[in-house]
C-alpha positions in Angstrom: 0.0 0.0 0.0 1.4 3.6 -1.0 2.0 5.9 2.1 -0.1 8.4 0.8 -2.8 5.6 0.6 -2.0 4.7 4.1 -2.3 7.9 4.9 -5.7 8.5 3.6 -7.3 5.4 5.5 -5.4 6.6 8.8 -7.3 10.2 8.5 -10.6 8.6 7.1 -10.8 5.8 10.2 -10.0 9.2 12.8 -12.8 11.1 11.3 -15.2 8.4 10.9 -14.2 7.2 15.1 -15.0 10.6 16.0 -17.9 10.7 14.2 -18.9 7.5 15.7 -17.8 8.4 19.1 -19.9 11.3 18.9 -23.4 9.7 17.9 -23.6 7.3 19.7 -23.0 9.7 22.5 -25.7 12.0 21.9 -27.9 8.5 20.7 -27.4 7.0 23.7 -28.8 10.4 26.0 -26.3 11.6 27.8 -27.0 13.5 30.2 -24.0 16.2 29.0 -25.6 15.9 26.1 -28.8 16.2 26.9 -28.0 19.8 28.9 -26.6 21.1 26.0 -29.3 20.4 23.6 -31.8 21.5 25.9 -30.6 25.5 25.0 -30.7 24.7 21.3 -33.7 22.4 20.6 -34.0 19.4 22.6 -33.9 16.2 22.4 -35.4 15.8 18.6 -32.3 17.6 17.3 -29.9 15.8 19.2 -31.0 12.5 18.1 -31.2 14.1 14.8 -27.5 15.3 15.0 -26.6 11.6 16.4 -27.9 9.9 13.8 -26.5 11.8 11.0 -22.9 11.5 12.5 -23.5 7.4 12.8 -24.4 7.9 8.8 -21.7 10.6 8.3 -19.0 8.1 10.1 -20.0 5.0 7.8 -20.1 7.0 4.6 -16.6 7.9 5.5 -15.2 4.8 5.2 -17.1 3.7 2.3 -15.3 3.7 -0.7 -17.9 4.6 -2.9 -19.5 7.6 -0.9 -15.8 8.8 0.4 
């Protein structure tokens, strides 16, 4: 595998980790979460916002939606 290759995956599997990490945070109702949400929309949007990271973080390491 070419370095810059390697390099590539490296980046994509950080992203999509801390894409991940975050979701399921906010998916599983934390209550850090929840307290910040609660000033911006509640708990519709931080579902919302979970959900689309899950997405974002497998799209990421697809290679045909990269």
């Amino acid at each position: 595998m070419k370095p810059r290759t390697l390099a590539s995956w490296i980046a994509r599997l950080g992203v999509a980790g801390l894409f991940l990490f975050t979701g399921i945070f906010k998916l599983t109702g934390n209550p850090d979460a929840q307290a910040t949400f609660a000033q911006i929309g509640g708990d519709a949007v931080m579902y919302f916002t979970g959900l689309a990271e899950v997405f974002g973080a497998i799209r990421i390491l697809l290679p045909r939606t990269r």
